[in-house]
C-alpha positions in Angstrom: 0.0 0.0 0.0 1.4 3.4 -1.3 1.6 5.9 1.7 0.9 9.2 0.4 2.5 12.7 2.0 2.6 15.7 1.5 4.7 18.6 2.4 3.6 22.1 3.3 4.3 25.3 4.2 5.0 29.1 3.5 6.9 30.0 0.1 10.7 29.8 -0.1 11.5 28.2 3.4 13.6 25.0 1.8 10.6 22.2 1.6 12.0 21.0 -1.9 15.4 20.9 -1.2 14.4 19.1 2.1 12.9 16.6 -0.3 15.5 16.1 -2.2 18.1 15.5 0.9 14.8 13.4 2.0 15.2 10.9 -1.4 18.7 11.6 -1.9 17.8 13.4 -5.2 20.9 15.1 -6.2 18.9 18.0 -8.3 21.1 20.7 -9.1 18.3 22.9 -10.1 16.3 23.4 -7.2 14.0 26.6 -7.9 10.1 27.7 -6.5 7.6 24.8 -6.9 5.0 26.3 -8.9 2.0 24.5 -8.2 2.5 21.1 -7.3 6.0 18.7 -8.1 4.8 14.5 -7.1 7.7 12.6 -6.8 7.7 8.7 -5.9 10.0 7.1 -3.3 10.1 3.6 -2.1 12.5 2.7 0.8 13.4 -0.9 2.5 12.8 -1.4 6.0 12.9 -4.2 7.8 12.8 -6.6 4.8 9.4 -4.5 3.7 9.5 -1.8 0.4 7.2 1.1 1.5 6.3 3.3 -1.4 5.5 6.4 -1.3 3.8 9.2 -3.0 5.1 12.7 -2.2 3.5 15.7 -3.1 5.4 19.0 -3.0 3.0 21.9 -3.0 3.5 25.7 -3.5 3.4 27.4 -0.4 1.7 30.6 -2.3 -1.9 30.5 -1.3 -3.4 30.4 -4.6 -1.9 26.8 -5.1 -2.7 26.0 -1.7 -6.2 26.5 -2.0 -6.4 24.4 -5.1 -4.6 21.5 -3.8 -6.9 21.7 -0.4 -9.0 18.6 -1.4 -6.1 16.5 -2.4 -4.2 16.9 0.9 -7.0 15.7 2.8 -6.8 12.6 1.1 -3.3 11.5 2.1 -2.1 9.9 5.0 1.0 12.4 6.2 1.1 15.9 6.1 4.6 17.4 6.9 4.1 21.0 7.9 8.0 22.8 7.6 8.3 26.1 9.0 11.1 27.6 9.3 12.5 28.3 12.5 13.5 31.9 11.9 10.1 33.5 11.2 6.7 33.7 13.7 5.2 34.9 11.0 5.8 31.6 9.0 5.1 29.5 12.0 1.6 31.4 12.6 0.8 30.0 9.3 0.7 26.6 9.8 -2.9 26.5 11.5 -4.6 26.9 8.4 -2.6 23.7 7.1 -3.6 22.1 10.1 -7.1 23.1 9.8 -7.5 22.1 6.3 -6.0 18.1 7.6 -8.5 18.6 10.3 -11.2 18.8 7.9 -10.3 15.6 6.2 -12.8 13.0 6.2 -9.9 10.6 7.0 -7.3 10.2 9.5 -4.2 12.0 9.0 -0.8 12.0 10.8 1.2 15.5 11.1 4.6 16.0 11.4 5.2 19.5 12.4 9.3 20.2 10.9 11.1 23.2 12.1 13.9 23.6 9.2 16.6 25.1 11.6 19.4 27.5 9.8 22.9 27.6 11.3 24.3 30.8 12.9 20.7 33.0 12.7 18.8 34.1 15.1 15.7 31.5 16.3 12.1 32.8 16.2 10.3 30.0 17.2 11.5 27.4 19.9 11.3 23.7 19.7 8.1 24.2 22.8 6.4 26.5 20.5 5.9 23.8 18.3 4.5 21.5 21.4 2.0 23.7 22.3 0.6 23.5 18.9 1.2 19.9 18.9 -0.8 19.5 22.0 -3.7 21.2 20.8 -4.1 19.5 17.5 -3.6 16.1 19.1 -7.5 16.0 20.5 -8.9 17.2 16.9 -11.0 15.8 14.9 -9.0 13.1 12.4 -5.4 13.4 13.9 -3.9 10.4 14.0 -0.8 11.1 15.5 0.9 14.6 15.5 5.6 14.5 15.7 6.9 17.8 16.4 10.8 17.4 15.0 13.3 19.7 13.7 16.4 19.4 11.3 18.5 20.9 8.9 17.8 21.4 5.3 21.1 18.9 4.8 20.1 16.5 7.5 17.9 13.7 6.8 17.6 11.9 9.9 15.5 13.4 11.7 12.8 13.3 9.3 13.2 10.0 7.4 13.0 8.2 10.7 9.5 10.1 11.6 8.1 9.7 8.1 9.1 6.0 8.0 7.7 5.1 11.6 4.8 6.9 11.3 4.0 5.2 7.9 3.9 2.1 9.7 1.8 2.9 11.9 -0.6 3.4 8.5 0.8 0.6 7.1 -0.7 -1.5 10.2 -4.0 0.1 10.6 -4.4 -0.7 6.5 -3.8 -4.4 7.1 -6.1 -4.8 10.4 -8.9 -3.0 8.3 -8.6 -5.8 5.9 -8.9 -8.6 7.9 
């Protein structure tokens, strides 16, 4: 079963190059996503190939808006905001509303891209307290509150992996 995620977030704050450290895509062109840029990745764990479909979407509101329907049908929504910027981090509750209104279950991973040697907006509690309120709405799964660098791709492929097996697992009891 194809876990599908999607990454969100304001304009210009590193979500495509974080994909491409993510599926160790050595693009040298990395510009804006206009629109949306889908990208499949399949990874082995544990003896098991997951597959997934990722979805890069514009952070400009118009494409936002369009893709609202197709991000609630997906099963991870990664949420980047950049660690620099309140602004950018205030932002992120109308992603989080839009998977709240999802008529399926989603799991969030909110990602704080953290930038060497400037000063930090937002601290790692801010994101906490978020996380803590979204945890007891309506179709959140699970909500991870991690942060990385644009060049590190621990932090995240070990959420988005563990995470999808949680999916992974609730797919297979539903069909027995």
């Amino acid at each position: 079963m194809p876990i599908t995620v999607f990454f969100v977030g304001a304009p210009q704050i590193g979500k495509t190059e974080i994909l491409n450290t993510l599926t160790q895509n050595k693009s040298a062109d990395i510009g804006p996503t206009i629109g949306v840029e889908m990208r499949n990745w399949s990874h082995n764990s544990d003896g098991n190939v997951n597959q997934f479909h990722i979805w890069d979407i514009s952070g400009k509101t118009f494409y936002a808006n369009l893709m609202m329907t197709s991000i609630q049908g997906g099963q991870i929504t990664v949420v980047c905001y950049d660690t620099r910027n309140a602004s950018f981090f205030n932002n992120i509750k109308r992603w989080i509303t839009i998977v709240e209104q999802s008529p399926y279950p989603q799991s969030l991973i909110l990602y704080g891209i953290i930038h060497d040697y400037e000063e930090r907006q937002i601290m790692p509690s801010d994101a906490l307290l978020i996380a803590e309120h979204v945890r007891h709405r309506r179709n959140c799964k699970s909500v991870h509150c991690i942060e990385g660098r644009i060049s590190d791709r621990c932090p995240l492929f070990e959420c988005i992996t563990s995470v999808a097996k949680l999916h992974v697992r609730t797919y297979l009891n539903t069909q027995q």
